[in-house]
Every structure is written in structure tokens, then in C-alpha cells.
C-alpha positions in Angstrom: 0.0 0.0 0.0 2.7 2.1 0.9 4.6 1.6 -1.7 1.9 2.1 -4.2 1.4 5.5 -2.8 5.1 6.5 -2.9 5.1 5.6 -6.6 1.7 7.3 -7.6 3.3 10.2 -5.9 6.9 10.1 -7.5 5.3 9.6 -11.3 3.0 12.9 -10.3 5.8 14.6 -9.9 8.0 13.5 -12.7 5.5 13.9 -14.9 2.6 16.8 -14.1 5.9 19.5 -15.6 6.4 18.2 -18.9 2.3 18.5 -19.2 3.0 22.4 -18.5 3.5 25.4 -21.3 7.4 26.8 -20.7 8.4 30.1 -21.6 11.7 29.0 -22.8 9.6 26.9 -25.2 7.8 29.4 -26.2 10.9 32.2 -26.8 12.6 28.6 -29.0 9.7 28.5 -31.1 9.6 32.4 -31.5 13.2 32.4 -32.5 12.6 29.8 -34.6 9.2 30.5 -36.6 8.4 34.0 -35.9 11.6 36.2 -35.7 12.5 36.4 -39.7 9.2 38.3 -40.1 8.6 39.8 -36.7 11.8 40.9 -35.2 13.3 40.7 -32.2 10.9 39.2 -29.4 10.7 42.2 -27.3 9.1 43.9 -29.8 6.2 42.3 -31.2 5.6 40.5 -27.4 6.0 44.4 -26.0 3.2 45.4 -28.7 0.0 43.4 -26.3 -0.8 43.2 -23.1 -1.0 39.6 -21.3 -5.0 39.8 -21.7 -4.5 40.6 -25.3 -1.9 37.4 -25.5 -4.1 35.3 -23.7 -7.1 35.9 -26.1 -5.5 35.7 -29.6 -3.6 32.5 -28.1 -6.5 30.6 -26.3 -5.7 27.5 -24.0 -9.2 26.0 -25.7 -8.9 26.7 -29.2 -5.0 26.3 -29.5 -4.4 29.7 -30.7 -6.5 29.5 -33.4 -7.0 33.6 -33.8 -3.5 34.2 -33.8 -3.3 31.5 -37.0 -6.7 33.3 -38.6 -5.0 36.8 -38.7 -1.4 34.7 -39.9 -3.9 32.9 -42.9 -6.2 36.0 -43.5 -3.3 37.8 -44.4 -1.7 37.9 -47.8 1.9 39.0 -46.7 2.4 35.9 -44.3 1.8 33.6 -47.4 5.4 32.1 -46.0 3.7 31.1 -42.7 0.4 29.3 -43.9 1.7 25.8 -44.0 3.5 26.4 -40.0 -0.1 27.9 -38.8 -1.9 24.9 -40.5 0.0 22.1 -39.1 -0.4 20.4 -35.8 3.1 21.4 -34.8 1.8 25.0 -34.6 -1.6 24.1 -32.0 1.2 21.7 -30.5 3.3 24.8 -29.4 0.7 27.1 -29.2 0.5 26.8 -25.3 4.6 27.5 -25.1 4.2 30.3 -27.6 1.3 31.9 -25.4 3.3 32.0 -21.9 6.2 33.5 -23.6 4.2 36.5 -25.2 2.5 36.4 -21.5 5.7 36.8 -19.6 6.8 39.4 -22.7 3.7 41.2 -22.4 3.7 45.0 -22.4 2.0 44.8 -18.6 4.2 42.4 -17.6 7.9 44.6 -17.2 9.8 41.4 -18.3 12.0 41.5 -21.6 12.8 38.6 -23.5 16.3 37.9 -24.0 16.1 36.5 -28.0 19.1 36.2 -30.1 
């Protein structure tokens, strides 16, 4: 019994972090996807605040209205196939906590190289 416990608790504990968005995630796949059109992360993370983050990156819909404006928009042709793909709703959480901790509110700035 004991030992059942002590292992339930240990695999909660490995495990319940890797379920969780990261912000370095998130400033990896900015860097990665984002930057050659965008800039430097300070700058288009500085141009919301967190509620306006939160919104266009939606834990339920996996950051669907961020894609919409990317597909609805002729000059981000290059970035249709990223914001169609399940890689993109994969991130999407990651992406979201680092414009949150970027956020014009939040007095953070991103270190992105």
C-alpha cells in the first residue's frame, strides 16, 4: 500500500511539468518561426498586453485567432503551412506563456538572439 502510494506520488511529480507550457519553449519556437518576419521578441511580445496574449492564443482553441490573422493575411503567405500544421496548436501553449511573460503589462524583456 505504501509503496503504491510512494510511486503514484513520484510519477506525479516527474510527470505533471512536462504537461505544463514553458516560456523558454515558447521564446525557442519564436526564434525559430516567428523572428524572420517579426523581429526581435521584445518587440512584437512588448506590442500586447498579457490579456490581449491570452485571447489571440486561447488555451481551448490552440491559438487559433492568432493562425486566422497569420492565414487571413496575404503578406504571411510564407507562414500558412506552419499555422496549418499540428506542430503549430502543438506549441501554441509554449508560444502563449512566452508572449504572456513578454507582455507590455508584464515589465519582463525577453532575451532572444
Amino acid at each position: 500500500m505504501r509503496f503504491s502510494l510512494v510511486l503514484i506520488f513520484v510519477f506525479s511529480i516527474l510527470c505533471i511539468p512536462a504537461l505544463e507550457a514553458a516560456v523558454y519553449k515558447g521564446q525557442k519556437t519564436y526564434v525559430k518561426k516567428c523572428r524572420k518576419c517579426h523581429g526581435g521578441g521584445q518587440k512584437i511580445a512588448g506590442s500586447k498586453r498579457m490579456k490581449e496574449w491570452k485571447k489571440l492564443l486561447n488555451k481551448k482553441n490552440k491559438g487559433v485567432k492568432l493562425a486566422n490573422i497569420h492565414l487571413n493575411n496575404e503578406k504571411a503567405k510564407k507562414s500558412h503551412k506552419y499555422f496549418e500544421s499540428k506542430k503549430y496548436r502543438k506549441r501554441a501553449r509554449h508560444l502563449r506563456d512566452f508572449m504572456v511573460e513578454y507582455a507590455k503589462d508584464s515589465g519582463n524583456v525577453p532575451a532572444c538572439n
